[in-house]
KEZADO-659360 format. One record per residue (C-alpha): z, y, x. Coordinates in pm, whole numbers, padded with zeros to 5 digits, always signed. Last residue first. Layout:
N
ZYX...
# end
This chain:
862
-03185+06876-02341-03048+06839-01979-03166+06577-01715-03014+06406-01442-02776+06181-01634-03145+05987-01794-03010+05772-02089-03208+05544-02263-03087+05315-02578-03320+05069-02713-03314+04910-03018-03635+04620-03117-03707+04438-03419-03905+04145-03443-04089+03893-03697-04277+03641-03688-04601+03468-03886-04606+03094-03760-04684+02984-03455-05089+02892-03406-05140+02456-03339-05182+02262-03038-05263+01898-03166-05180+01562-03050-05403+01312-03250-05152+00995-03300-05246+01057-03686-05625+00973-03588-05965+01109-03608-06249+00945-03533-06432+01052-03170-06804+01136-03144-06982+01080-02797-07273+01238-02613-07284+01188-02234-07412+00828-02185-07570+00804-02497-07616+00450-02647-07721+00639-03013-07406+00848-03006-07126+00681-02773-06754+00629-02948-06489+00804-02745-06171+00653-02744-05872+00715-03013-05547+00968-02944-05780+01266-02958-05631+01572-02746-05690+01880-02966-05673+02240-02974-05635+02609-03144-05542+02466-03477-05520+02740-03672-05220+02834-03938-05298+03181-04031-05009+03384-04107-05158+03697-04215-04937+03967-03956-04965+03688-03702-04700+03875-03473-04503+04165-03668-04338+04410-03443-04096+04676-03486-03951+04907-03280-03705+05193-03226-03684+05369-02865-03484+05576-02621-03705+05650-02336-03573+05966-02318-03221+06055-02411-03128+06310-02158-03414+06519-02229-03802+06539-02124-03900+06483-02460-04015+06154-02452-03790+06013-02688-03960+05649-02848-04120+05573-03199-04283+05204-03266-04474+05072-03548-04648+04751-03370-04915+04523-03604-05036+04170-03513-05332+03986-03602-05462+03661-03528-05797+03461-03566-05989+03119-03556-06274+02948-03483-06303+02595-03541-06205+02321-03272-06464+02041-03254-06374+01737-03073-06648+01474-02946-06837+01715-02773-06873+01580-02378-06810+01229-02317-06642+01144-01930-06391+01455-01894-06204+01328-02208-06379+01632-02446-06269+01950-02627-06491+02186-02783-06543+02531-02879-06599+02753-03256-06534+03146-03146-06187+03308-03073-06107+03669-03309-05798+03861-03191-05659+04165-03458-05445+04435-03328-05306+04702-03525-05093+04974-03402-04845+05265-03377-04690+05403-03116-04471+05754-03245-04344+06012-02969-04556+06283-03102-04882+06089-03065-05073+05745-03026-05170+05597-03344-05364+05281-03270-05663+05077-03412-05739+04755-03290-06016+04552-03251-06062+04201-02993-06325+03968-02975-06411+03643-02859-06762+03444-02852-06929+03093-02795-06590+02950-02707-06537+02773-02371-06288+02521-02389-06528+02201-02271-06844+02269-02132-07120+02242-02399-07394+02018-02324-07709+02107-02210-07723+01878-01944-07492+01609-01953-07582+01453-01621-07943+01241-01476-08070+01596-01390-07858+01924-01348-07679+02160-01596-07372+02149-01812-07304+02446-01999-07108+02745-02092-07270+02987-02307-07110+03344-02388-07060+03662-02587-06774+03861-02480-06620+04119-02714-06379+04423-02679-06265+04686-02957-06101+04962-02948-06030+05278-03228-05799+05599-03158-05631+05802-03346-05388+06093-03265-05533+06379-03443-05900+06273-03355-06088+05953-03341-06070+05902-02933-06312+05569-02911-06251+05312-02702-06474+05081-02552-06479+04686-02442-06825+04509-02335-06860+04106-02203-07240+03935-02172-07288+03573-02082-07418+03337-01894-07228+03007-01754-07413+02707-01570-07237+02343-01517-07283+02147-01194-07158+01746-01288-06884+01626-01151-06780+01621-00763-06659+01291-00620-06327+01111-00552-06337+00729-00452-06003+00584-00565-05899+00261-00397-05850-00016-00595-05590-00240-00620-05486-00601-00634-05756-00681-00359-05547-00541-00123-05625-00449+00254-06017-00400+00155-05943-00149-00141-06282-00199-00416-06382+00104-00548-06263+00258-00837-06399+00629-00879-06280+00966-00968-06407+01268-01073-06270+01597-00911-06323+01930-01194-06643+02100-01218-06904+02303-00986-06963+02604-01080-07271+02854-01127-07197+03193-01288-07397+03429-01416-07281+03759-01576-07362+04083-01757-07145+04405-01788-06992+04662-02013-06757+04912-01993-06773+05189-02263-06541+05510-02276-06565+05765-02614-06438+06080-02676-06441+06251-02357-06673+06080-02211-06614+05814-01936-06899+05559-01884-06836+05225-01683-07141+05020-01569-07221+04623-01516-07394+04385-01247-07281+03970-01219-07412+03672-00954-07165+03449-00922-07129+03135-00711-06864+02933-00792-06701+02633-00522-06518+02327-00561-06478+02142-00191-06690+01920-00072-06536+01553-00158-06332+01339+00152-06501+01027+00235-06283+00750+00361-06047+00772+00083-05671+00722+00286-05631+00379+00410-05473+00038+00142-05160+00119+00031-05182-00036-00307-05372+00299-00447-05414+00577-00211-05375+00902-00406-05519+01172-00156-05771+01358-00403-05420+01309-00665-05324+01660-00427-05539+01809-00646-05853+02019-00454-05803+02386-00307-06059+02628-00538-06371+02824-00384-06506+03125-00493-06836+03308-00400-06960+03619-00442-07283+03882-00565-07223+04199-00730-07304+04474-00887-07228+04810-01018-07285+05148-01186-07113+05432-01258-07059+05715-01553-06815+05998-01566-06866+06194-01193-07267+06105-01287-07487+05799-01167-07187+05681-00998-07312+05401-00761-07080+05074-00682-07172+04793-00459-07057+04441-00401-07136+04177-00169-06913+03849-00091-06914+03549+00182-06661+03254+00100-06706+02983+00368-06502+02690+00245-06294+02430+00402-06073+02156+00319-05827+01944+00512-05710+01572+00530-05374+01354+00537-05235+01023+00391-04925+00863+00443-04779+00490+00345-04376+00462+00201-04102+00231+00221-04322-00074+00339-04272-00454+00164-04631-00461+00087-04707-00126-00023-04525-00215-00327-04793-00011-00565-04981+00313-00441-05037+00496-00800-04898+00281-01111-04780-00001-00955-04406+00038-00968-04378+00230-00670-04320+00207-00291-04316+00559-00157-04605+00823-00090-04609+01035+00217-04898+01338+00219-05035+01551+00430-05259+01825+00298-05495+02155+00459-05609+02396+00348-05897+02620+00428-06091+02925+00268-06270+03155+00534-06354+03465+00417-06678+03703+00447-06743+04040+00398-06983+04361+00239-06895+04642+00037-07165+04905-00069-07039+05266-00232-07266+05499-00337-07214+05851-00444-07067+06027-00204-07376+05913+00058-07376+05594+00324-07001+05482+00200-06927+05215+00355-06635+04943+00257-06628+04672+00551-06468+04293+00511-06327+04038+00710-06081+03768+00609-05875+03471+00710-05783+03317+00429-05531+02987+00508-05325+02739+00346-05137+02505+00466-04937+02152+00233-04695+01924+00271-04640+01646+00099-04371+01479-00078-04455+01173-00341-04246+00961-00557-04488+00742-00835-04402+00583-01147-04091+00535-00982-03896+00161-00833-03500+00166-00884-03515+00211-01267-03303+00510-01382-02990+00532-01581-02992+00816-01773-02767+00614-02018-02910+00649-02365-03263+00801-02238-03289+00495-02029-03521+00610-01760-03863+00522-01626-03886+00739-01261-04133+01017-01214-04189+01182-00882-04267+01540-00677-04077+01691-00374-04296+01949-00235-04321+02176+00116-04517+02462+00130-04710+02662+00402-04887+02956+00350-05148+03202+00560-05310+03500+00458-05505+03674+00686-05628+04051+00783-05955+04204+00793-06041+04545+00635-06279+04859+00733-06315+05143+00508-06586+05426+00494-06771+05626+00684-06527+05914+00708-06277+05689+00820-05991+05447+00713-05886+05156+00909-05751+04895+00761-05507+04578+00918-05448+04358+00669-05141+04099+00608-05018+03805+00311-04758+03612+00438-04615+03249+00366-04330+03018+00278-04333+02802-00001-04081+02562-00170-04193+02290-00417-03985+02074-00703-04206+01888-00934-03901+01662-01075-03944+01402-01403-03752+01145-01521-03917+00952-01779-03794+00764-02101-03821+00436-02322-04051+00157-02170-03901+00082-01829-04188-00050-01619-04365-00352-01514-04685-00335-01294-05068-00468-01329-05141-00409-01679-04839-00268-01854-04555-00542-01847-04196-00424-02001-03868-00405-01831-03534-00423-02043-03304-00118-02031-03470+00093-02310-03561-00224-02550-03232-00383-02535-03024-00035-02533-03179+00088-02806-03503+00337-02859-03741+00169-03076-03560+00152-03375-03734+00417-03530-04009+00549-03363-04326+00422-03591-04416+00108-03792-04156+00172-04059-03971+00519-04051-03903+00800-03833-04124+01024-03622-04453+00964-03739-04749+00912-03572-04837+00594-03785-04985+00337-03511-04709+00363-03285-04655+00025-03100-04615+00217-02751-04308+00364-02906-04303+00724-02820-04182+00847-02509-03851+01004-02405-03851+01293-02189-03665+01485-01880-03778+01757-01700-03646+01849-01399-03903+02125-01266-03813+02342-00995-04007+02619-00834-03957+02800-00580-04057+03113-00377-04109+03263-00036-04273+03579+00127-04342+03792+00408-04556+04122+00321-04784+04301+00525-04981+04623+00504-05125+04807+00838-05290+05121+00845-05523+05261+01098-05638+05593+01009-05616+05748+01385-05282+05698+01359-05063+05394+01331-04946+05393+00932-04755+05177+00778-04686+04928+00508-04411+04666+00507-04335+04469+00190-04051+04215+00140-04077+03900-00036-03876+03724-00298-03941+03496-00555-03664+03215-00727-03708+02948-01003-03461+02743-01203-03667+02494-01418-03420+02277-01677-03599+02060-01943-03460+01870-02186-03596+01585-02453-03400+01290-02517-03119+01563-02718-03414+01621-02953-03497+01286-03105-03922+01202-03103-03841+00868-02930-03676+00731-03247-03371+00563-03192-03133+00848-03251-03266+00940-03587-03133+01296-03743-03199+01536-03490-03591+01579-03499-03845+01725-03275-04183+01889-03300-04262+02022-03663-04377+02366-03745-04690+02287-03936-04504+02097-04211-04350+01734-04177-04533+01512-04336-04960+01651-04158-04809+01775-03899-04628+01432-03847-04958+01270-03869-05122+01469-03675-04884+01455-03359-04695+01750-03174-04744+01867-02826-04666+01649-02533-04382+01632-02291-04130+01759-02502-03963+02092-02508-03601+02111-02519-03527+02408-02355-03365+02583-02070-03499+02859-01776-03360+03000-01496-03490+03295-01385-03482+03459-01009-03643+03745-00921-03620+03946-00561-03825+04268-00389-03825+04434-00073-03987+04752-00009-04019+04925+00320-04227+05228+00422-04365+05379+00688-04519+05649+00814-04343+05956+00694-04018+05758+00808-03800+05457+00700-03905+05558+00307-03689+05277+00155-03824+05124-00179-03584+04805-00325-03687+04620-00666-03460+04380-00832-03514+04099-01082-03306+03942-01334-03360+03632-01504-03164+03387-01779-03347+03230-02027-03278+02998-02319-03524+02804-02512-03490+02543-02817-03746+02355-02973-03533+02197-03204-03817+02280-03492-04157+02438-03389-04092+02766-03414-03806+02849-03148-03447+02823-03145-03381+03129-02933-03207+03270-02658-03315+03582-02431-03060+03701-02124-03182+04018-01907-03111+04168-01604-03366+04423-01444-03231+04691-01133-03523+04885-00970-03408+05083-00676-03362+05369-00421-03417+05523-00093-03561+05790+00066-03415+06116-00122-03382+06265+00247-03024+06311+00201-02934+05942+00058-03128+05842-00286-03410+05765-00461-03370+05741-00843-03083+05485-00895-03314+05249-01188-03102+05065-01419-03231+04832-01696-03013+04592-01908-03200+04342-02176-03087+04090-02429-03351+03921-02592-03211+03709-02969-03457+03476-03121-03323+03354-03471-03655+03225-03523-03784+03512-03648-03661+03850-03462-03397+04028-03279-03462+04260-02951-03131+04456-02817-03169+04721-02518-03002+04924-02261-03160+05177-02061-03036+05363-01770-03188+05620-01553-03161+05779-01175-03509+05937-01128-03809+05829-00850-03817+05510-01043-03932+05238-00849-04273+05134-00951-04312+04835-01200-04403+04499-01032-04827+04421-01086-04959+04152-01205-05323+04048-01061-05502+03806-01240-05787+03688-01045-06108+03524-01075-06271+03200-01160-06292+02967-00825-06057+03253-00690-05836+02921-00686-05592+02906-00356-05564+03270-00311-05682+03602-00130-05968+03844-00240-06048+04011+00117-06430+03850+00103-06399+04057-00238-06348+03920-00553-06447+03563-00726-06492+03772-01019-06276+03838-01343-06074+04080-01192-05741+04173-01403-05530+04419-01274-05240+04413-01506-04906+04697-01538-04552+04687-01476-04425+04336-01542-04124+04309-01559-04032+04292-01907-04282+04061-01958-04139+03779-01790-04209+03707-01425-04180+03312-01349-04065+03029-01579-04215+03105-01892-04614+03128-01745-04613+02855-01573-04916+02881-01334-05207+02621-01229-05338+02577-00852-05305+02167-00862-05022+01937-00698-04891+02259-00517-04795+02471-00845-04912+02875-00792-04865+03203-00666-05078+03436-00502-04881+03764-00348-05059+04118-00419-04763+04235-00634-04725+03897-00797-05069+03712-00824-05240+03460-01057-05545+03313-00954-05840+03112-01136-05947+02770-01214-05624+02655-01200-05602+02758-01566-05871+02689-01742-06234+02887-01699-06409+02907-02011-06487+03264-01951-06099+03333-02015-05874+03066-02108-05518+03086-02105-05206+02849-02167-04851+02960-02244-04566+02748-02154-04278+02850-02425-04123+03152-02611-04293+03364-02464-04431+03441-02815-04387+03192-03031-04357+02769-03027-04726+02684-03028-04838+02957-02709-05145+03032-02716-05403+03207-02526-05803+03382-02524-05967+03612-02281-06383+03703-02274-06288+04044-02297-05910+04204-02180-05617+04234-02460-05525+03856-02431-05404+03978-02094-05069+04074-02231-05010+03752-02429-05053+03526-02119-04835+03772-01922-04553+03639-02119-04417+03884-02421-04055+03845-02541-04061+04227-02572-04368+04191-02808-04690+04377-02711-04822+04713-02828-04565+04947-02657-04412+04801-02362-04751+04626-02230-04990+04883-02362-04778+05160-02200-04750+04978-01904-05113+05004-01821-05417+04692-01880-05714+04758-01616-05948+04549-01718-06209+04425-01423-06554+04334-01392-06690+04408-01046-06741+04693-00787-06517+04949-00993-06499+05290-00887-06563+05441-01244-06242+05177-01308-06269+04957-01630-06073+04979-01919-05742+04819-02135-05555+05006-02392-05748+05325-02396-05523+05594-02458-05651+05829-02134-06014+05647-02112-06037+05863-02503-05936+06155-02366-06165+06151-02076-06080+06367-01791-05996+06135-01539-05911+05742-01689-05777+05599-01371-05599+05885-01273-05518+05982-01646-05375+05672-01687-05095+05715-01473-05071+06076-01571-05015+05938-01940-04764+05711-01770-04544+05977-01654-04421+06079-01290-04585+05802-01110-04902+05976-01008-05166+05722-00910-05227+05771-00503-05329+05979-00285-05457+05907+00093-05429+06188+00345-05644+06142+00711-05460+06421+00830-05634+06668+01165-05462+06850+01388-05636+07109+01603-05509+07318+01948-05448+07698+01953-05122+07593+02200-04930+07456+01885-04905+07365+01591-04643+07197+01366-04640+07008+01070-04275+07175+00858-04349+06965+00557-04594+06727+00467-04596+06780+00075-04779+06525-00141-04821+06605-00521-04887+06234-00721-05235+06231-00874-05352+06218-01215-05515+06597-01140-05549+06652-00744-05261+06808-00551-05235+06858-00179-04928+07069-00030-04928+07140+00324-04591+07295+00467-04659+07472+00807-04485+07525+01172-04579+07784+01399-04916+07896+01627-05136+08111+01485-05380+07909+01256-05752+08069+01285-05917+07753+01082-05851+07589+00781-06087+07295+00713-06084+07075+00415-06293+06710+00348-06296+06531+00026-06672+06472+00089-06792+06641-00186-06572+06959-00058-06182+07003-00068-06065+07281-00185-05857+07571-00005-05566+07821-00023-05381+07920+00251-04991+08067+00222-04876+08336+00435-04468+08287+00368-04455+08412+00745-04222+08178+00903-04299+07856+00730-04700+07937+00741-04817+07749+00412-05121+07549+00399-05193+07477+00039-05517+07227-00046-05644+07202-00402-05814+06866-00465-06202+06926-00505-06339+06592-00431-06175+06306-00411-06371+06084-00157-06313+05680-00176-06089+05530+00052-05961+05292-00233-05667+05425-00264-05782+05781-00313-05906+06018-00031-05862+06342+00138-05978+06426+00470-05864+06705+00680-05870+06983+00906-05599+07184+01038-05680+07432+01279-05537+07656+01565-05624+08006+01695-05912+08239+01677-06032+08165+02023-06088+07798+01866-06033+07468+02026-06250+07125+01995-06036+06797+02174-05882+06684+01821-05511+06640+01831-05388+06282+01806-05046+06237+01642-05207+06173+01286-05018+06241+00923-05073+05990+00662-04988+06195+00324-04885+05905+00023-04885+05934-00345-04688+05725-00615-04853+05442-00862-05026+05180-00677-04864+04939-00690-04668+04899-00340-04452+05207-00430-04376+05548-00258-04225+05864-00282-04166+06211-00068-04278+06135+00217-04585+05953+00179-04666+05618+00340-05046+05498+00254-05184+05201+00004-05493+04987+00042-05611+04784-00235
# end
């Protein structure tokens, strides 16, 4: 998305307006006098057609009045010579002034003006995405009318009014079609996973404000340990491979964009206290300085918050710290500066795996740790993690004339993991935690500091510790240029990180580690998109975008001595190194034709590409690096749709078709420098085929009421001869849903949200549908009332939330503990018994929460 300076506010989201004024002065004179002509567009360079245009002679008080025509152009002509305030307003846009423009000599100026979502309220906010229609206006996730893909818009009103304050982003996006998470311990109150399409995670982006992030090993997201709910503004979600100028490691599936709220353009202050089940206790200071200095060009975001709680499943403890802050500076009616920092750090006593059947099944559906049997493997204090993280970058967007723009933004983050975890006794055969022929006794100091044989290598049987510990460094940058025609793009991003990854048996009752790992690894790793792209616009109607990336990364790897597991002794060497790139040409076309100013069309055709595990490189007994390298994972998707905007009622709906190319297989050939070890040989899995259809609407019911619902109808399967053809891919439900009706008036949010997941499958990656997981559903109601009165006290608030309002216990999915037993000397099809070492992922219980805020806005009177 392109953005433009303005002088009066700014923000990198999307949400204030922007005036880019030109220095060059058109040749063509008039014996009348001067002119000022113009073009006025949104943020995506498309026309906006009559906004109301006010030239205003400073000297004279002789103000102009146009419109702009279907082209979003004005012309005012016969300008004596002075200086001139020009005012352009369109509805659910922010009000740009360009004061005291001067002219001069009967010669012509021209502005290339871009606007951009008004940030003054967020029922303007919506209304710029939503226009006229009441019912796009309280919708609580939509589609653009300018949209050249399928996307879900999800505002801040959604996210601070109909989701809980200890919300992750995986819970917010559960709103859009074809979506479904989980999260066993409560709501953000532990690593969430997502599905959408049947893509899993790392087969799709994440951003921050237009920055991908992700782990180095694979491209897959922790959603606890970077950007909380409370700070996230709003949700772009694109479930395409995206434009050619779609950036990231995995736009394999698509992209979820989050978006940092806008600076406040008002000084405010806003305390608040969440309490619910689980004796979870959030903690949260806001303060926003308005902008500041004598032009009013400064100001900031402050966030600080501190959540603690003891979590559903029992001694699964979590405690956050994390604040964030958000700097705008308006250098100049050109440019602008943000800079932006958010650093968490994150404790809890999570285990490494979820919990087992069997202790489900004598314990109660909460169960996960215990405190009462220190030898048992399943004893909380064994179990810690501690992830500090870190993310800053700094924004620079300006303008160069001639509508040339230029966006760029420096970066760097962190991430790191020390996790520590005992293991079960390898004996197991109950799944319990405590008692004969299970955990107990297992962990004392003869077992845990005494070396045990496991195939090839010997290892300490008792306890890992764990580190995935990265540091990246990039930028993200595009030059535009803005015309009548239409928008040009290219740009690049390029990032490098450095990682630090290894597991070491332990002696959870010392900490003592054993002096050869599992496996220690650094690498480093570059990543580049360079990217072209053109957005034309032949009539104002239709829309066609055209471009092509190039995806390539690059690895080099050093991995030490180990145990056996990965590279072995390496003969007597500290360490052997490994090294090789990836490439992928990414072309893209889109278009988008509005049939009516409330109803559009679209299609599309693009590819994504995902960069491989860094495991592609494992070189087992230190024999050379795999000789042949895999092609890289790639999608090609072929998808059309259309977004309608009546008053009353909104429907987005659209049909897709996506090819894709599975997850790295591996293969054990024989290593030539040491017969002890194999080398593995990675190849591409089978080609899998998904179809399906995806609509959400809302429906404006009257006196305050509205009524949404969502649904995605799909088929995921293998395709291809001599592979599992026909076979379900794993984790991709038939169907989801989502209904909800809402109360949206007089300061009161109420609402009822129900989430319905179809029947899907889980499998080991070599057997396909061996593990059926049921459907299942959740509910949650919201009765909220908040000041917006325009007084002192807005933004005050009382809350109330109830997550699984029914409390359905579901289990959501399975990894089976016994192997896969063919069907009738299949090679594909497999059934799998269940067992009580079955580790299952299971719905939290019904909770609870209660929310007090106090806002105070010094600026305002009642």
């Amino acid at each position: 998305m392109l953005h433009t300076i303005g002088r009066r506010s700014f923000t990198w989201t999307g949400t204030a307006a922007t005036l880019l004024t030109a220095s060059s002065l058109l040749m063509a004179q008039t014996a009348a006098g001067g002119s000022i002509t113009g073009s006025v567009m949104d943020s995506r360079g498309n026309a906006i057609q009559k906004a109301e245009v006010h030239i205003r002679n400073r000297a004279t008080g002789v103000d102009q009045k146009l419109a702009t025509d279907d082209q979003g152009r004005f012309y005012a002509t016969g300008l004596a010579d002075g200086s001139y305030d020009i005012t352009i307003a369109s509805t659910g846009f922010q009000t740009v002034t360009q004061s005291q423009v001067s002219l001069s000599g009967g010669k012509s100026l021209h502005l290339p003006v871009q606007l951009q979502v008004a940030s003054s309220s967020e029922n303007v906010e919506v209304r710029a995405l939503a226009g006229d229609s009441l019912a796009a206006q309280e919708g609580l996730s939509q589609g653009s009318l300018d949209t050249e893909a399928p996307k879900s818009e999800i505002g801040s009103k959604f996210i601070r009014e109909f989701t809980p304050p200890t919300s992750d982003y995986t819970e917010i996006i559960q709103i859009a079609p074809g979506t479904f998470s989980y999260n066993s311990n409560g709501i953000g109150l532990g690593q969430g996973t997502t599905y959408f399409r049947g893509f899993p995670d790392g087969d799709y982006d994440i951003t921050w404000d237009g920055i991908p992030f992700d782990d180095t090993n694979t491209p897959t997201h922790h959603s606890w340990a970077f950007f909380p709910g409370l700070w996230i503004g709003s949700v772009d979600f694109d479930r395409s491979p995206g434009t050619a100028s779609t950036i990231g490691p995995s736009t394999f599936g698509g992209s979820i964009n989050l978006q940092s709220p806008e600076v406040s353009q008002e000084q405010n202050v806003q305390g608040q206290v969440s309490y619910g089940s689980f004796n979870t206790l959030l903690l949260d200071g806001k303060y926003a300085t308005g902008m500041l200095g004598p032009k009013k060009n400064i100001g900031l975001n402050l966030d600080i918050h501190r959540m603690t709680s003891d979590g559903f499943e029992t001694y699964n403890d979590q405690e956050r710290d994390a604040g964030d802050i958000k700097v705008q500076w308006n250098a100049s009616d050109k440019t602008t500066v943000t800079g932006y920092s958010g650093v968490v750090r994150l404790y809890a006593n999570t285990p490494n795996n979820p919990p087992l059947r069997a202790q489900i099944e004598n314990y109660g559906w909460n169960y996960l740790l215990q405190k009462n049997d220190p030898t048992s493997g399943f004893y909380q204090p064994y179990n810690t993690y501690r992830v500090p993280t870190d993310f800053e970058y700094v924004g620079i967007h300006s303008f160069l004339g001639r509508g040339w723009l230029i966006d760029a933004k420096p970066y760097t983050y962190s991430y790191n993991n020390a996790q520590y975890y005992a293991n079960d006794n390898p004996n197991d055969t109950t799944g319990l935690a405590t008692g004969k022929d299970s955990s107990t006794g297992f962990i004392n100091e003869t077992t845990c500091s005494t070396q045990k044989k496991k195939k090839s290598y010997y290892y300490l049987p008792c306890a890992v510790d764990k580190l995935n510990s990265y540091r990246k460094y990039g930028e993200t940058a595009t030059a535009s240029q803005i015309s009548k025609y239409g928008v040009f793009r290219t740009g690049l991003w390029y990032e490098w990180a450095t990682t630090n990854r290894y597991q070491f048996p332990s002696n959870p009752l010392t900490h003592e580690d054993q002096t050869l790992p599992n496996f220690h690894e650094n690498f480093w790793t570059n990543s580049y998109n360079p990217f072209i792209e053109y957005e034309w616009h032949p009539t104002k109607r239709l829309t066609l975008t055209g471009g092509d990336k190039e995806a390539y990364y690059t690895m080099n790897l050093k991995q030490y001595a180990d145990d056996g597991k990965i590279v072995g002794d390496l003969n007597g060497a500290a360490y052997t190194t490994s090294s090789g790139g990836f490439g992928s040409n990414l072309p893209s076309a889109e278009g988008n034709y509005r049939i009516l100013n409330n109803w559009s069309a679209y299609a599309q055709f693009g590819k994504g590409a995902q960069i491989p595990p860094s495991s592609t490189f494992d070189v087992a007994g230190g024999g050379q690096e795999v000789s042949t390298l895999p092609k890289p994972t790639e999608t090609t998707t072929y998808q059309a749709g259309t977004v309608l905007k009546a008053n009353r009622f909104t429907l987005d709906a659209d049909v897709f078709r996506v090819k894709f190319q599975n997850n790295y297989v591996s293969n054990a050939v024989a290593n030539p420098n040491d017969s002890a070890y194999d080398l593995n040989e990675y190849y591409l899995g089978p080609d899998s085929v998904t179809k399906g259809f995806e609509a959400e609407t809302n429906v404006a019911l009257g006196y305050g009421f509205h009524a949404y619902a969502n649904g995605t109808v799909n088929k995921a399967t293998y395709t291809g001869k001599g592979v599992p053809s026909g076979l379900n891919v794993a984790d991709t439900p038939g169907y989801t849903q989502s209904l909800a009706v809402t109360y949206q008036d007089h300061g009161f949010d109420l609402g009822i949200i129900e989430k319905r997941v179809g029947a899907h499958y889980n499998d080991n990656g070599t057997y396909h549908n061996q593990v059926y997981d049921a459907p299942f559903n959740n509910v949650n109601l919201f009765l909220n009332y908040t000041i917006r009165k325009h007084s002192i006290f807005d933004e005050s608030k009382i809350g109330f939330s109830i997550n699984n309002l029914f409390n359905s216990e579901d289990i959501l999915d399975v990894a089976a503990s016994n192997s896969a037993v063919a069907v009738n000397g299949s090679s594909y099809i497999a059934t799998t018994a269940i067992s009580p070492l079955d580790q299952l992922s299971l719905t939290a219980a019904r909770s609870y929460m209660v929310t007090f805020r106090m806002g105070l806005f010094p600026n305002r009177k009642n």
